[in-house]
C-alpha positions in Angstrom: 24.8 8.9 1.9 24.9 5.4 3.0 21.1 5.7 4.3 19.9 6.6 1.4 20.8 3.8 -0.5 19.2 1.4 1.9 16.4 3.3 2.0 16.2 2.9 -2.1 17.2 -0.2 -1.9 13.9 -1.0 0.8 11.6 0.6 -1.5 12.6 -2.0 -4.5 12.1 -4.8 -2.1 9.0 -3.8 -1.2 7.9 -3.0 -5.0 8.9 -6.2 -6.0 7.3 -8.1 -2.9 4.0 -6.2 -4.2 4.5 -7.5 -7.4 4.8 -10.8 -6.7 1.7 -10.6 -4.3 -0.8 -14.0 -5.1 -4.3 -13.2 -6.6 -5.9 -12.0 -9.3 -4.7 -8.9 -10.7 -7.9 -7.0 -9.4 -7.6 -8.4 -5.5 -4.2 -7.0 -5.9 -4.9 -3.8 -7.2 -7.8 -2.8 -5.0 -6.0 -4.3 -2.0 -3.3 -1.9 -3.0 -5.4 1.2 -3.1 -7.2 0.4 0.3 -4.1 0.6 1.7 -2.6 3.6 0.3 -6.1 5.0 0.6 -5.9 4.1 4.4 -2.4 5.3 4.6 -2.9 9.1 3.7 -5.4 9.1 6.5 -4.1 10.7 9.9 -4.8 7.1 12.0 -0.7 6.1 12.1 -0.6 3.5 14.5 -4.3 1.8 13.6 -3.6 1.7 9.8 -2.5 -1.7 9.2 -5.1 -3.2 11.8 -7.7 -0.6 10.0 -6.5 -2.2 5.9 -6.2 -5.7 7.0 -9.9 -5.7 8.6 -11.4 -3.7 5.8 -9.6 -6.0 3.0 -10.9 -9.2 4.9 -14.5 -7.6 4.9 -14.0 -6.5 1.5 -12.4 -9.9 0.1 -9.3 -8.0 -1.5 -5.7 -9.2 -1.0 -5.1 -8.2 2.1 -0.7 -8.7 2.2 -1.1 -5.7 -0.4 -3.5 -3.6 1.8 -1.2 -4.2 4.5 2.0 -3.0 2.2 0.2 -0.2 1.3 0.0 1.8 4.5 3.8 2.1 4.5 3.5 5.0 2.4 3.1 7.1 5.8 6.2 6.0 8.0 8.3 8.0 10.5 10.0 9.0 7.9 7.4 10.5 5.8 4.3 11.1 8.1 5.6 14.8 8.8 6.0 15.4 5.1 2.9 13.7 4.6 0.8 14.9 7.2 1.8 18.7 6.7 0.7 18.6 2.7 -2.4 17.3 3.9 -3.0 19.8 6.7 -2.0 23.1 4.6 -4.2 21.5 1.3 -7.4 21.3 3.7 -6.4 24.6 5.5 -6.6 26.1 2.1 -9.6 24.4 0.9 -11.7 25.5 4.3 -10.3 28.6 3.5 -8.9 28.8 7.2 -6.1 31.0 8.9 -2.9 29.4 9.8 -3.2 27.9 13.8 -0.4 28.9 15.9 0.3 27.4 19.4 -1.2 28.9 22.0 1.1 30.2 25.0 -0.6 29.1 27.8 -2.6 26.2 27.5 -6.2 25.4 28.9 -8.4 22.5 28.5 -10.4 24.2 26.3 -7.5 26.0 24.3 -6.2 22.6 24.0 -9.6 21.7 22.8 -9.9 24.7 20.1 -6.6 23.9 18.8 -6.9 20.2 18.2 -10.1 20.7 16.1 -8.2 23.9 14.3 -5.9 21.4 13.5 -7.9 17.9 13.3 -10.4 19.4 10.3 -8.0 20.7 7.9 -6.4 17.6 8.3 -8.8 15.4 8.1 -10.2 17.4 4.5 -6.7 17.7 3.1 -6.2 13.6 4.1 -9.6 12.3 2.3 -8.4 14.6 -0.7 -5.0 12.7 -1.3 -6.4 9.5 -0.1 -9.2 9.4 -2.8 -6.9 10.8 -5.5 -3.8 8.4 -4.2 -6.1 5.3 -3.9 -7.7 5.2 -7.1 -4.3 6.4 -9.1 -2.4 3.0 -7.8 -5.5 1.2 -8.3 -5.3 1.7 -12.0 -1.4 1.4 -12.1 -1.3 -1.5 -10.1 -4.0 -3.0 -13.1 -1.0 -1.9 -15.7 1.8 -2.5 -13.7 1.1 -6.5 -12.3 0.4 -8.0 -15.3 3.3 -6.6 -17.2 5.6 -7.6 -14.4 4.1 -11.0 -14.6 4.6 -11.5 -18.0 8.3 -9.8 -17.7 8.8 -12.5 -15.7 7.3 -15.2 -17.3 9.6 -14.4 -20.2 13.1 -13.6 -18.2 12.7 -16.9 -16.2 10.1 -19.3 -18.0 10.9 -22.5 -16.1 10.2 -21.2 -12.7 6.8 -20.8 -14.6 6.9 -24.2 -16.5 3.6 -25.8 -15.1 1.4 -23.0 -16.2 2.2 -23.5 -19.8 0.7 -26.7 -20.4 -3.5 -27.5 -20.3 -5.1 -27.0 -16.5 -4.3 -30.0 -14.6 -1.3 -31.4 -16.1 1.8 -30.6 -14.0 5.8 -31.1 -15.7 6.5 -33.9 -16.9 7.7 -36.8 -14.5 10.9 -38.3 -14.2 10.6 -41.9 -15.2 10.1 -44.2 -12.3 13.2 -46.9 -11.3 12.4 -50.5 -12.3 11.0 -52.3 -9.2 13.4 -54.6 -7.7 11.5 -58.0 -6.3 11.1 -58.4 -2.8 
């Protein structure tokens, strides 16, 4: 049980480190859908390289890109990586691929591309779908965070109230003492 509640307690870290991510709401937000998008694709290993480069080329925030591909981890990726396999299988409209006993070079072959195009349908499926649903809740969620916090803990926020270029007010300065 005691896993579990560092694991919860990881994810509201990491929620909470998104939130707070620097940018405008919209470098945010599509930063956060690249990476998920990037994520649900079968390239574990490459992904964060893969978001980072693609949210540098794209100009989106790329800390929130990079957050996003944790949604496929060790922990997940079979879960993951199976829902994506059977939904493509299904789409294709493709038989079940079962181990071969013996295998050859070009059983080996067969069965990775049995098993690398259902997965590779099934991943573009829930990485479109994925990508652009926390791409519009990251463009509700950020701002109402932001102003959340604004309100819970307004001095941490005091220079921002005032007109552009005028900072808190300064303490006043010590009378100078003659040399």
């Amino acid at each position: 049980m005691y896993w579990n509640w560092g694991f919860i307690r990881q994810l509201k870290l990491n929620l909470i480190r998104f939130l707070r991510l620097k940018g405008t709401v919209d470098e945010v937000a599509r930063g956060a859908a690249l990476g998920i998008f990037i994520g649900m694709t079968p390239t574990m290993g490459f992904q964060m390289p893969i978001a980072i480069f693609c949210a540098l080329i794209l100009r989106m925030n790329k800390l929130a890109a990079a957050l996003g591909v944790w949604i496929t981890n060790p922990l997940t990726a079979p879960f993951i990586y199976g829902l994506e396999y059977e939904t493509g299988r299904r789409l294709l409209g493709m038989k079940r691929v079962h181990i071969p006993d013996t295998l050859t070079w070009v059983g080996l072959k067969q069965f990775g591309w049995d098993v690398a195009l259902p997965l590779g349908v099934g991943s573009l499926v829930y990485a479109v779908v994925c990508g652009v649903v926390t791409y519009y809740l990251s463009l509700w969620l950020i701002p109402r965070f932001k102003d959340f916090r604004l309100k819970r803990w307004p001095r941490l926020h005091f220079h921002r109230s005032g007109p552009p270029g005028k900072g808190p007010p300064r303490l006043p300065r010590s009378p100078k003492t003659p040399d």
